[in-house]
C-alpha positions as CSV (number, residue, x, y, z in Angstrom):
1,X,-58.8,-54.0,15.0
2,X,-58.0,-52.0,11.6
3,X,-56.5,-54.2,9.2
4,X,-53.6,-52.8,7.3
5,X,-55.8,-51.3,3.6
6,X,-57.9,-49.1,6.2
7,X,-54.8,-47.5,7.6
8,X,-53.3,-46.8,4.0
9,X,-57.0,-45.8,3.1
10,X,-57.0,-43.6,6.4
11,X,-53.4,-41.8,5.6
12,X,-54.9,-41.0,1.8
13,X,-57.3,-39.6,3.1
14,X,-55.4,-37.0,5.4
15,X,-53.0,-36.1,2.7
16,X,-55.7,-35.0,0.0
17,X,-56.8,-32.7,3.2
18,X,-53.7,-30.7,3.5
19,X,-54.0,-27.8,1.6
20,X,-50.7,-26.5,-0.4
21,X,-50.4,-22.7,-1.4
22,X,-49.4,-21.7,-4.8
23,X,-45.9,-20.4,-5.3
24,X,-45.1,-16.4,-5.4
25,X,-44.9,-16.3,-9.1
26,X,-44.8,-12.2,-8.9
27,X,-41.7,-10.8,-10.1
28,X,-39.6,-9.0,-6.9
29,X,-39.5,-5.4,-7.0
30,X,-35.9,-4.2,-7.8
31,X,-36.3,-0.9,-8.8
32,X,-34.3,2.1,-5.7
33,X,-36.2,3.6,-3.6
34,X,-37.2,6.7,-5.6
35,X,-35.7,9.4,-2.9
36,X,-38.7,12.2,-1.5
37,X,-35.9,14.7,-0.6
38,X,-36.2,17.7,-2.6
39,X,-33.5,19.7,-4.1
40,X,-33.8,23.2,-3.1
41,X,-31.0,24.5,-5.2
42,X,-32.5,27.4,-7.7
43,X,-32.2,27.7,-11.0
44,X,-28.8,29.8,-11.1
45,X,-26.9,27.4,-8.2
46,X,-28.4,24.0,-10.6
47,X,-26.5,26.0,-13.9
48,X,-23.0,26.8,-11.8
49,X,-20.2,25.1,-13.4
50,X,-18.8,22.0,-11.4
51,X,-15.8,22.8,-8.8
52,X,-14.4,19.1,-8.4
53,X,-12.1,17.8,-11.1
54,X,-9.4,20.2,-10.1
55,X,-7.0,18.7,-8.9
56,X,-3.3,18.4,-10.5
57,X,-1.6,14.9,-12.1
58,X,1.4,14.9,-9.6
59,X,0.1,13.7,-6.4
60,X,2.5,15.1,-3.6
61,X,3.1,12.6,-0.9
62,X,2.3,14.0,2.3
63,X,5.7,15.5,4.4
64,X,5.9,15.6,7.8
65,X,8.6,17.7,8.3
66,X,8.2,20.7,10.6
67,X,8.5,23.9,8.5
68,X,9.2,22.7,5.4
69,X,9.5,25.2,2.9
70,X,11.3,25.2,-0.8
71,X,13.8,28.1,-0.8
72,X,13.7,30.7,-3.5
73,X,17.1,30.0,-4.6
74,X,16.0,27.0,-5.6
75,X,13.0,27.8,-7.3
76,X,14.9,30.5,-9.8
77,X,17.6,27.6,-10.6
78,X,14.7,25.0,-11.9
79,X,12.9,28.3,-13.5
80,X,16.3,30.1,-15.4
81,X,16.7,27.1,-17.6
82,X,12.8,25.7,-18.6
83,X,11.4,23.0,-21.1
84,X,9.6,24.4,-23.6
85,X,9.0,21.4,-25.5
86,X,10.3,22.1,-29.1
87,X,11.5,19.3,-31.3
88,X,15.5,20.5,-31.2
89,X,14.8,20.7,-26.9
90,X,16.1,17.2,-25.6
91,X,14.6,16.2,-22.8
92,X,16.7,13.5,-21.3
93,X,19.2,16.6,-21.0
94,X,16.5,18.6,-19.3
95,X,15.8,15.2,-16.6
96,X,19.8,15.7,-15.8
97,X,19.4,19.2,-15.2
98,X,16.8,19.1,-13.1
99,X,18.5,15.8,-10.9
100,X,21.1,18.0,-10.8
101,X,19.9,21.1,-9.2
102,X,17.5,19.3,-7.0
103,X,20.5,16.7,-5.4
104,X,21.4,20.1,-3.6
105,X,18.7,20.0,-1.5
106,X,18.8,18.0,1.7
107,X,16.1,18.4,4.0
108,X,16.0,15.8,7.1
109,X,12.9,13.7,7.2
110,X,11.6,14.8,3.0
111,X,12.3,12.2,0.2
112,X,14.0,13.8,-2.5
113,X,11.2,12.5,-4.7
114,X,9.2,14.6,-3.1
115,X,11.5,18.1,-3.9
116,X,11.4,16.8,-7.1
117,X,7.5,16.5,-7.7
118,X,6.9,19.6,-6.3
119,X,10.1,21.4,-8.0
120,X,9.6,20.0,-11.7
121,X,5.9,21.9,-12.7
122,X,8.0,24.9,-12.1
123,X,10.7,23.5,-14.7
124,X,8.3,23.4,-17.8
125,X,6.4,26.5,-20.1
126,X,4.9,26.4,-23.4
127,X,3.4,23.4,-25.0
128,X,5.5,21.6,-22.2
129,X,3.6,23.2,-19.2
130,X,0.0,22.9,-21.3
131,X,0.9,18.6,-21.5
132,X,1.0,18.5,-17.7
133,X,-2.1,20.2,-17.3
134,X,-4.0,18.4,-19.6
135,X,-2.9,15.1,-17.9
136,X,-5.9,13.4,-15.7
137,X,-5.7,14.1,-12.0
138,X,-3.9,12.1,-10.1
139,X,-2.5,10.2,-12.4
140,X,1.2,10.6,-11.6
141,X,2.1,9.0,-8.0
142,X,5.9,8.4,-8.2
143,X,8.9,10.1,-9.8
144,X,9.6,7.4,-11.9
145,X,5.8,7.6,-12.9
146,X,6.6,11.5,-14.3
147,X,9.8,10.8,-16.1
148,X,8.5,8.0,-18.3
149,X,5.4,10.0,-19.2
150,X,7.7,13.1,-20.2
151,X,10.2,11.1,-21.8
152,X,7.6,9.0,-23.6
153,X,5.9,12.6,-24.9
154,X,8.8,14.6,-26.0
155,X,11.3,11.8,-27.1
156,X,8.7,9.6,-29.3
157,X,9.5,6.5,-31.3
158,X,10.2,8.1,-34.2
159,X,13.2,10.7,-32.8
160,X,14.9,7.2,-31.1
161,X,14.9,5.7,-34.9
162,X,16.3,8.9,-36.8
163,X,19.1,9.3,-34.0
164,X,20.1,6.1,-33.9
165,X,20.5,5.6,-38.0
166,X,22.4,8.7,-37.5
167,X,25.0,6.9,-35.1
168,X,24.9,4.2,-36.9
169,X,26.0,6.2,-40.1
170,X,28.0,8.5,-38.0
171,X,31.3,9.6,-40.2
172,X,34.3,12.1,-39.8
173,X,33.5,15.2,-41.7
174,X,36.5,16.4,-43.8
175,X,37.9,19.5,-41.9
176,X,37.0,18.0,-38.3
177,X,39.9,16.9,-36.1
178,X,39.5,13.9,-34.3
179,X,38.7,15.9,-30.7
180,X,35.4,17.2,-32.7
181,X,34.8,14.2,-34.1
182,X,35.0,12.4,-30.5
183,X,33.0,14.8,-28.9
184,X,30.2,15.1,-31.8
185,X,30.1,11.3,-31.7
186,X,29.3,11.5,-27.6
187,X,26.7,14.3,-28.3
188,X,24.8,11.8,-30.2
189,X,25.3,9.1,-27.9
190,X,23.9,11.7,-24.8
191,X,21.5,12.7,-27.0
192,X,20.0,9.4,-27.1
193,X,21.1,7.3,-23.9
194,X,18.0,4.5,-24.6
195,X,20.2,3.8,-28.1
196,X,20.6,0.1,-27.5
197,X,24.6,0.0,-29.0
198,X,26.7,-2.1,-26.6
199,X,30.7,-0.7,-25.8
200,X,31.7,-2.5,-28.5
201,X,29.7,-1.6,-31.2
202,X,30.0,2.4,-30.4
203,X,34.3,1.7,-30.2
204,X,33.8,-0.2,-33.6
205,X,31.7,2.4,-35.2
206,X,33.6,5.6,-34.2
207,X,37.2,3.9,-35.2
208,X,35.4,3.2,-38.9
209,X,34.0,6.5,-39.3
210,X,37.8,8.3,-38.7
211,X,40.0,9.4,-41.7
212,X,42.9,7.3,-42.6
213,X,45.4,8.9,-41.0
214,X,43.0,9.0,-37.7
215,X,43.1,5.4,-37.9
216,X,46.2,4.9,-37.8
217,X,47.2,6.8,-35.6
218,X,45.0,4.7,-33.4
219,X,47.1,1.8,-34.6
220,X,50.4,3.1,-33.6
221,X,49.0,3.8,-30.4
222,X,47.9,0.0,-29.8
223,X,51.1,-1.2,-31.3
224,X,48.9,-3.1,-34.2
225,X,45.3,-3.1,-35.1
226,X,43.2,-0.7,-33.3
227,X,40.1,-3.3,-32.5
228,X,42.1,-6.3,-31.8
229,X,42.7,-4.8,-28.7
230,X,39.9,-5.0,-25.1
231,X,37.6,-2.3,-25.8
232,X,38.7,-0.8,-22.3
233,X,42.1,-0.4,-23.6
234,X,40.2,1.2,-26.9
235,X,38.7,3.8,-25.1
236,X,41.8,5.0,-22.6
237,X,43.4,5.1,-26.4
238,X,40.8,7.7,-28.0
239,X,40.2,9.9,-24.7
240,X,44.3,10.3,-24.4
241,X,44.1,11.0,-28.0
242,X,41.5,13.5,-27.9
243,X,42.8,14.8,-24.7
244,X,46.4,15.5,-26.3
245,X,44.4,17.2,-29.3
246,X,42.4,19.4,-27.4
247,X,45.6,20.9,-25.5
248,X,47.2,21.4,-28.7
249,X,44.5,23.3,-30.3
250,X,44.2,25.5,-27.4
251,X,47.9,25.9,-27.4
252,X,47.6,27.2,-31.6
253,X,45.2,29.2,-30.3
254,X,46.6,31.2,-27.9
255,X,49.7,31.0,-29.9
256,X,47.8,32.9,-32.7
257,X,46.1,35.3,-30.3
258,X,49.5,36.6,-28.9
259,X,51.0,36.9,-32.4
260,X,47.7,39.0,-33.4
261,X,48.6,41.1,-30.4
262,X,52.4,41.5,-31.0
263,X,51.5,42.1,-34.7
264,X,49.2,45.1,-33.8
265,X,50.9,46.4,-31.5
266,X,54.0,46.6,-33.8
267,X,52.1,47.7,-36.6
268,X,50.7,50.8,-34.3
269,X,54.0,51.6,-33.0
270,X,55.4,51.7,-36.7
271,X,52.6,54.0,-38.0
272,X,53.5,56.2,-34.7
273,X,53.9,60.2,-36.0
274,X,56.5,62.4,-32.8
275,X,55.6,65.8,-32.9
276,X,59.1,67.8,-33.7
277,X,59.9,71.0,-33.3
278,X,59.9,73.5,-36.1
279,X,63.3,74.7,-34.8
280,X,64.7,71.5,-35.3
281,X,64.0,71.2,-38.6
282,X,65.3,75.2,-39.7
283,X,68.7,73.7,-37.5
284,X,68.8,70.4,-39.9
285,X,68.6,72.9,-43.1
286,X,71.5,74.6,-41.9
């Protein structure tokens, strides 16, 4: 019988046998495959300018309406009245233009998005037309997506500041009536409709810009203080106000345009010469 130290001296004995390999200690190869196809391309094919990289910023959705076409008609409205992009050209009046020709068209199974991303290209010239090109392709998916990026290019930071110091500061000039005064007052406010100025503070501005006897005028009409009134009732005040103005003015006008005509026509018929005979006057000698 083995006693137990020749077993353990037996089972050493095996394990110094086994043979381990060493480990892989080479560094794996990650380099590509280098590629054995040839390019047969010759010299004046390999020096051809690139053809991709064409493609425009507005991506059209796809329409799958069956003869879908935009009309001419259309196409000469958006093109008679284009953004050119000059500093005096507003171009949130040139977005309301545009919504408003395009609304026109209703075509059964085509967003009006759609019209409206095809349509607007057409709508722009100048340094306006050489923006859109110059944007990346594709880059423009939704309506939305466009108007912010033309907005944000032709109405910068600076032009929303200078406007609204100007309405801030906004005052009656001396020979304006209050109907201009109303009307330049909204032209400032259209002109800038991301201005910021709640009801109240436009109502509270305008009323302190008028002349005195504009203001209280606006008084009588409130029975008492102007602004102590709801600014709803404030505004029905000033558009009745400049409502009754503008029909009078138009009523001196025409006024003075038929006493022009009566007046020249008068004034011709009193510088009128009658041929008379020579008889006539050899019968008044007599």
């Amino acid at each position: 019988m083995r006693t137990r130290s020749q077993a353990r001296k037996r089972r050493q004995q095996q394990v110094q046998q086994t043979s381990v390999e060493p480990p892989n200690l080479e560094k794996p190869n990650n380099n590509p495959p280098i590629s054995t196809m040839a390019d047969n391309r010759t010299m004046a094919q390999l020096l051809e300018a690139p053809t991709e990289g064409y493609e425009d910023a507005i991506v059209i959705p796809e329409i799958t309406a069956n003869n879908f076409e935009i009309k001419h008609g259309l196409l000469n409205l958006v093109q008679n009245k284009q953004f050119f992009g000059n500093d005096k050209e507003d171009p949130h009046a040139h977005i309301r233009y545009f919504n408003k020709i395009t609304s026109t068209m209703k075509i059964p199974n085509v967003p009006n998005t759609s019209v409206k991303l095809m349509l607007f290209p057409f709508s722009l010239e100048g340094a306006a037309r050489i923006w859109l090109e110059k944007e990346p392709p594709r880059s423009i998916e939704t309506w939305d997506d466009l108007v912010s990026k033309f907005i944000n290019k032709f109405f910068p930071p600076s032009k929303t500041t200078n406007l609204r110091n100007e309405i801030t500061r906004f005052q009656q000039k001396f020979d304006e009536t209050f109907y201009e005064a109303w009307d330049r007052f909204n032209d400032l406010l259209r002109g800038c409709p991301h201005h910021g100025f709640s009801e109240l503070h436009q109502l509270d501005t305008f009323y302190n810009s008028l002349n005195s006897i504009d203001q209280d005028s606006l008084n009588s009409a409130a029975g008492g203080n102007f602004l102590d009134i709801m600014p709803r009732e404030c505004l029905k005040i000033i558009e009745s106000k400049s409502k009754v103005r503008q029909s009078r003015n138009k009523a001196v006008v025409a006024k003075m345009s038929t006493s022009s005509s009566t007046q020249a026509v008068s004034s011709d018929v009193a510088f009128v010469w009658l041929p008379i005979p020579f008889s006539y006057l050899c019968h008044l000698a007599i």
